[in-house]
Every structure is written in structure tokens, then in C-alpha cells.
N, C-alpha and C positions, 0 to 999 in steps of 0.2 A: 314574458318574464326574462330579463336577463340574467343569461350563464351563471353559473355559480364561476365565481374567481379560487382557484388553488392557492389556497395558501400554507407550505410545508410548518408543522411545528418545531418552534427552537427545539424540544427536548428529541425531535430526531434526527439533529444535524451534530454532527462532529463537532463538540468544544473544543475549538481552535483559539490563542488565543490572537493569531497573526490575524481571527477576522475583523480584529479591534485596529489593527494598525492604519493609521493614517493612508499609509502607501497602497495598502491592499483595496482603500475605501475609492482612493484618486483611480487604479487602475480600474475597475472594475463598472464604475459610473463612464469611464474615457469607451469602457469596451459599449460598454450597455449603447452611449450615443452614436458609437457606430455601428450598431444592429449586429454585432456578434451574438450567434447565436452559443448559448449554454452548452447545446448537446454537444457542437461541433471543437467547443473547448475539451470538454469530455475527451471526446474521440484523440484530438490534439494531447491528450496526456497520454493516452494510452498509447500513442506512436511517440512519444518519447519516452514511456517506461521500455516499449520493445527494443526501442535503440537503445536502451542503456542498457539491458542484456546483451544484446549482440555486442555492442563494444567490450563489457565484460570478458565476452568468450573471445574476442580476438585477443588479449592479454598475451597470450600463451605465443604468435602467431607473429607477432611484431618485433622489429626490432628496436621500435622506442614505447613499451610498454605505457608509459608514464602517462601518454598523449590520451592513450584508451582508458588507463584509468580515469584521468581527467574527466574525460567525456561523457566516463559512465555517470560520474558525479553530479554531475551538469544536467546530465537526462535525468536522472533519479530528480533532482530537485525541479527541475521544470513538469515535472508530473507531479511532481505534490503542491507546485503553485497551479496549476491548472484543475486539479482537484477542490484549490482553496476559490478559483475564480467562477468555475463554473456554476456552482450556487449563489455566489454572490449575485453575480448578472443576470441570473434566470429574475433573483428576485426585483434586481434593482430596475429589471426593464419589464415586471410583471407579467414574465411570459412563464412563470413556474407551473410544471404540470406535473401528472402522474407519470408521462411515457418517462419526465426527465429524471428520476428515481430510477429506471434503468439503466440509462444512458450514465446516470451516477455508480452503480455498483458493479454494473457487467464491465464496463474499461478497468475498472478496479481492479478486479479478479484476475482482467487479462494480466495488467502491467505485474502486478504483484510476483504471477508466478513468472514471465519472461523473463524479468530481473534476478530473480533468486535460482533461477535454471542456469543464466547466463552465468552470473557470481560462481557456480561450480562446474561450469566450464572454464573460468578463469584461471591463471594462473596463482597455483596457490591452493586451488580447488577443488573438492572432488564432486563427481559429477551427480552420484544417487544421495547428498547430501543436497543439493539445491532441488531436488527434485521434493526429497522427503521436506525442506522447508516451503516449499509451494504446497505440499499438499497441506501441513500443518497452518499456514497461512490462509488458504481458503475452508479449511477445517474452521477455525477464528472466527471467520465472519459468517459460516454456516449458521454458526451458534447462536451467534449475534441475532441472524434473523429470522431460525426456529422459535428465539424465544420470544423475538419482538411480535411474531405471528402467534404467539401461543399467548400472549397478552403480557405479557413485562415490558418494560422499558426498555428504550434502545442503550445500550450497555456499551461500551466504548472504552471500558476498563484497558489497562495491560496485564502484565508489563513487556507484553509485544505486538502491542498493538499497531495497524499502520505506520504510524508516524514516527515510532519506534522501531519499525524496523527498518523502514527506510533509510533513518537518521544511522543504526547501525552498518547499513551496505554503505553509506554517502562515508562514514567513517574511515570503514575500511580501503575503500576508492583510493581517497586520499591519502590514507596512509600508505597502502602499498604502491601510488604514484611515486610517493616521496623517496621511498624504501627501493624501487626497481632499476634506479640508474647504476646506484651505487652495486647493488646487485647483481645486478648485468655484468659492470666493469671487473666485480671479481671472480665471475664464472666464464667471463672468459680469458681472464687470468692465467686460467685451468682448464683452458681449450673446451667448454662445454656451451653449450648454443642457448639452453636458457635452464631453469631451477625445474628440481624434480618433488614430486610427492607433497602433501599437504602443507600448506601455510597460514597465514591468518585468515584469507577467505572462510577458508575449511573450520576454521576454529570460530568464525564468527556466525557460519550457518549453523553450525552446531547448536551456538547458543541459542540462536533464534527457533530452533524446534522446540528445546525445551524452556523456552518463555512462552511460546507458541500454547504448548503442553498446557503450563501452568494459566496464561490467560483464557484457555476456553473451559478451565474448569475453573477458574475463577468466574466468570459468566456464569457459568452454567449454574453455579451454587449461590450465585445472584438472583438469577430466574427466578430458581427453586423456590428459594426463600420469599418472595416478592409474588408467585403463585401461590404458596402455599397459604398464604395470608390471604387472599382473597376468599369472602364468600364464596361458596360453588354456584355457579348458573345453571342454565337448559341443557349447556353441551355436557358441563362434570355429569349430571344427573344422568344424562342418557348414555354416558362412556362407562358411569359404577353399572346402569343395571344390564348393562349388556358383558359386562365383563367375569 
């Protein structure tokens, strides 16, 4: 008897809608014929989510700030096309498994929090703020997949969800690239070496805990609702009479 074949279901993958694009469909087939492997695109994002933290934290450190914002930009987006590829190619070259649901979530989890540590090492930044946003970040997807193991749907909700937050640090990146020349030129102006005390970083990890906040209890009361509806099985029965 031959192998059972893996096949992931659409309703557990990220509704992206980039995985419709033309361009995303040409790379992805280009990668597959050249035997790139999925996991190792994986991995590939997670070393550029960690480089766009570290270039983050060098903000502070440079004297053409701009350059590392840039960069961070650039790495933040290069990990969320690698995110977008590496499922596509497992499927498109039929090598889709189970280990590759790890290799999907755990580079996640790294890049996630690298970046949002680095952002409050940045300039602009405070630093137990990136921290509290990584933990609220992987708090997120905890939840995610408490509930998809307790039997709901996988839940992909925001309004901080990945892609969402990403898109908010790629924001910020950019805007304080643009904002740092100009800034520089007038601190030292006034003989000082570079900016002191909170900025937009600071203000934009802020928000992202408390969207954080608000998306894992939006989850959560998705679950609820979505279990609660359910007939009880073998496991409810055995959990009421032992409880």
C-alpha cells in the first residue's frame, strides 16, 4: 500500500491574499523546479526576521541611521515572503509533511519576537516594551493553537495579527528612515550625538500589545463560542465527571 500523501487543509493556512498573485504563483513553481526545499525557506525567513532585529538595534549606534532602518524594512518583508513561499513550494513540489508545520510556526515565533526586541532596542525605543510586545505576540499565537488543539478552527483573526504587525514595524522602519537624516542634522545642530528617550518605535510597540491584547481575546471568544456549540464527546464527558 502506498503512503498516505499530506495534504495541509486550506482552512489551516493563512488567508493571504498575495497567495493569488501571479508573481507569488511564477516564484514559487521557479523555486519548487529547482528542489528548494520548504523547510529551508523557513529557516531563510527566520534569519532575516533576526537580521531585521539586529539592524533595528543598531539604529541607535550609526551614524547614518537611515541605512539600518532601511534594512530592517527589507528583512521584515523578506520574512514574510518567505513565510508566503515556503508553503506554497512544499505544496507545489508535493513534498508537504507534518515535520513542515513546525518548521512553519517555530521560525515564526523566533522571527516575531527578534524583531520586536530589536524595534525597542532601536532608536526611538524602549527596550521592556519590545520585550512585552514579543511576549504578547507569541501570547497570539498561543491561543491560536490552544484552540485549534481543543477543536475550533484555526483563527487568524486581528487586528494584530502577524501580518499586521509586521506591516506596522515595516511602517514605522520607514518612516523613521525618512524622519532620521533630518534629525540627526538638527541634534547636531545642538552638539548632541543622537535623540534621547521615546519615539514612534516606542509608540508603535505600544500599540501593537494592546491589539495584541484585544486579538487573543478576540480568539479566544471565537473558540469559546465555536466549542460551546459543539455536541459534548468522550473527552467533555470524562473532563464533567471527574471535575
Amino acid at each position: 500500500m502506498a503512503p498516505e500523501v499530506y495534504r495541509p487543509s486550506e482552512t489551516d493556512r493563512r488567508p493571504l491574499k498575495s497567495r493569488s498573485w501571479k508573481a507569488s504563483g511564477v516564484v514559487s513553481r521557479w523555486l519548487a523546479r529547482q528542489g528548494a526545499s520548504a523547510n529551508a525557506i523557513s529557516v531563510a525567513g527566520m534569519v532575516a526576521g533576526i537580521l531585521g532585529g539586529v539592524a533595528f538595534a543598531l539604529t541607535p549606534h550609526l551614524s547614518i541611521p537611515a541605512l539600518a532602518w532601511l534594512a530592517g524594512a527589507i528583512l521584515v518583508q523578506a520574512r514574510l515572503a518567505a513565510n508566503l513561499l515556503d508553503g506554497m513550494v512544499a505544496i507545489e513540489s508535493g513534498r508537504a509533511s507534518r515535520l513542515g508545520e513546525l518548521y512553519n510556526e517555530v521560525p515564526d515565533r523566533v522571527s516575531d519576537a527578534a524583531t520586536l526586541i530589536g524595534l525597542g532596542y532601536a532608536a526611538g525605543g524602549i527596550p521592556w516594551l519590545g520585550y512585552l510586545a514579543a511576549v504578547m505576540a507569541l501570547f497570539v499565537a498561543y491561543v491560536r493553537s490552544a484552540a485549534r488543539n481543543a477543536g475550533a478552527p484555526q483563527d487568524y483573526s486581528g487586528p494584530m495579527a502577524k501580518p499586521h504587525r509586521m506591516f506596522a514595524v515595516t511602517v514605522t522602519a520607514i518612516l523613521c528612515a525618512v524622519v532620521s537624516p533630518w534629525q540627526s542634522l538638527a541634534l547636531l545642530g545642538h552638539g548632541h550625538a543622537q535623540a534621547q528617550g521615546a519615539g514612534l518605535p516606542a509608540l508603535m510597540l505600544g500599540l501593537i500589545v494592546v491589539g495584541s491584547v484585544v486579538t487573543a481575546i478576540r480568539r479566544l471568544g471565537h473558540a469559546a463560542s465555536f466549542l460551546t456549540a459543539q455536541p459534548a464527546g468522550p473527552s467533555d464527558s470524562e473532563r464533567e465527571s471527574t471535575s
